[in-house]
N, C-alpha and C positions, 0 to 999 in steps of 0.2 A: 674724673676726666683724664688725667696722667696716666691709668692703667690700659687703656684703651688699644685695644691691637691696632695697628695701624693696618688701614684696607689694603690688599695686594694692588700693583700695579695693574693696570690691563694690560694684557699683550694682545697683540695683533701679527696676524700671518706673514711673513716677508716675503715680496715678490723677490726673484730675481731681475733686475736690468741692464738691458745692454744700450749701445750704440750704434746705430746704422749711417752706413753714409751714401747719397747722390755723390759721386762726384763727376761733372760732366764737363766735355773738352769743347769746347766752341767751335771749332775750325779742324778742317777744313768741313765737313758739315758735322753736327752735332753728336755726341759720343758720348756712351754711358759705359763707366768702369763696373765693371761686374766679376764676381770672382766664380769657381769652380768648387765648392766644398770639397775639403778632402777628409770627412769625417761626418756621421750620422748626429744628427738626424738632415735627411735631404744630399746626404754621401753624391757625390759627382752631378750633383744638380748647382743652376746658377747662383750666385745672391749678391746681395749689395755686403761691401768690405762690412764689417763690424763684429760687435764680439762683448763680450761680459765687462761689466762696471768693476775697478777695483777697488777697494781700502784706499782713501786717500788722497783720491783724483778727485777733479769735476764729470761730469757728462761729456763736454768739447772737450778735456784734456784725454780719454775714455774714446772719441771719436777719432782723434787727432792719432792714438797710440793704433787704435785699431785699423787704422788705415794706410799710416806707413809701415806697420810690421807685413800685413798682409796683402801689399803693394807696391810698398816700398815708395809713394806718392805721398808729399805732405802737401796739408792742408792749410793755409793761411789764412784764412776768411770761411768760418763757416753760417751758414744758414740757416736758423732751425725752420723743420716743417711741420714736427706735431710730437706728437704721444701716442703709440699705437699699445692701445690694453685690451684690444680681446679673450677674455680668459683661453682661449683654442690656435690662440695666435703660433704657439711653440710647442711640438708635441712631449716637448721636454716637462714641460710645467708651466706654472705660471710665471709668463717673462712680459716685462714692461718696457718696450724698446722707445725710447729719444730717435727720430730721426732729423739728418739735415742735410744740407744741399752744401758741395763747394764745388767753386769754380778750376778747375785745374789749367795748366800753362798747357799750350797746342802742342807743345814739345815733351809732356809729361810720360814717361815710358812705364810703364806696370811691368812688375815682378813681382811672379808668386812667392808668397815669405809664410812662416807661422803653418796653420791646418789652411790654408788655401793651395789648394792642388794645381790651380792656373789663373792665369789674371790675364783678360782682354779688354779692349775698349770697343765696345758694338753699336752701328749705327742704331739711330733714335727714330724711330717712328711714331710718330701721335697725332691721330685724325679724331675726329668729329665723327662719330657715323650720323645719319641724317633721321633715325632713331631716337638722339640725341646720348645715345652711349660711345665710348670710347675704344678708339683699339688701340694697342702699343705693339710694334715688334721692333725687335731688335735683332740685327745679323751682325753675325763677325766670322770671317772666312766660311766656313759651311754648318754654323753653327747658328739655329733661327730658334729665339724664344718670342713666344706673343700671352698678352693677357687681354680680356675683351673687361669692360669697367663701367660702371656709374657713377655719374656725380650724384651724392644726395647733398642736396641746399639744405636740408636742414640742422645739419651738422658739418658739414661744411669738408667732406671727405668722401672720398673714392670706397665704393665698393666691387671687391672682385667677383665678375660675375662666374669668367674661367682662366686658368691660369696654365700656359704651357710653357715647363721647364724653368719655372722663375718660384724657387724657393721661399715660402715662408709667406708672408704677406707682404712681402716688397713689392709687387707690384701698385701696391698702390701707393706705396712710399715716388714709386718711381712716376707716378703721373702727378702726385702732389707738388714734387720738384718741376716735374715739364708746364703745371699750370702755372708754378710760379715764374717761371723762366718766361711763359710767354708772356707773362706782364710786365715784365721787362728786356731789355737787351742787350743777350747776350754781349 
């Protein structure tokens, strides 16, 4: 028994993961921080602040870094709202994004920092169609993204049905946050 090779470890594939972040202004009416990529994949298309997991960090400290480099807005209080792992989610590979929701101060001013090309805060639209799917848009000066969505109950998350000018699957990150929000208030 002492000569015995010892079995190899298994290995398993490593995702990559990052951090996404909601963060929305309350007042004067409701406002979604959104960035401007300045870099492929989705190059000058919209997206929620985030960005790759480091050596070292947590996922909020990961959140936290990723939000004020490329906004230059810190986050105090974050919320988680899930695990987005669709093997297709990133056409980069496979990425496992953390999302969460925070609250930011009415007085919170955005500045593009890092690979974000611009940073605005855009009104928040979210109805009910009477379908029972959902629409979202968002404007910020002459700038209009919308995604049209599904609640599926049995998993208990947003599916996009189509997405205009909102990078990545953030759209549904972004209605996950607006359900959460409306069960609370703001």
């Amino acid at each position: 028994m002492c000569c015995e090779t010892p079995k190899p470890k298994k290995t398993y594939p490593a995702p990559s993961v990052t951090a996404d972040i909601v963060a929305i202004r309350p007042s004067p009416r409701p406002s979604l921080l959104m960035i401007k990529r300045g870099r492929a994949p989705y190059k000058d298309t919209w997206a929620l602040p985030g960005g790759f997991f480091e050596p070292g960090e947590t996922i909020e400290q990961c959140a936290r870094r990723e939000l004020l480099e490329e906004t230059s807005i810190s986050a105090e209080k974050l919320s988680y709202l899930g695990c987005y792992s669709a093997p297709d989610r990133d056409p980069r590979g496979w990425v496992i994004s953390c999302a969460f929701l925070t609250i930011a101060d009415d007085s919170s001013n955005a500045a593009a920092g890092d690979d974000a090309a611009d940073a605005l805060w855009f009104e928040i639209a979210f109805d009910q169609n009477t379908d029972g799917s959902y629409a979202l848009s968002l404007t910020a000066g002459g700038v209009k993204l919308s995604a049209h969505l599904v609640f599926d109950p049995c998993n208990g998350r947003f599916n996009i049905i189509s997405s205009e000018g909102i990078a990545f699957d953030h759209a549904a990150m972004i209605a996950a946050a607006m359900k959460l929000v409306s069960q609370k208030t703001l």
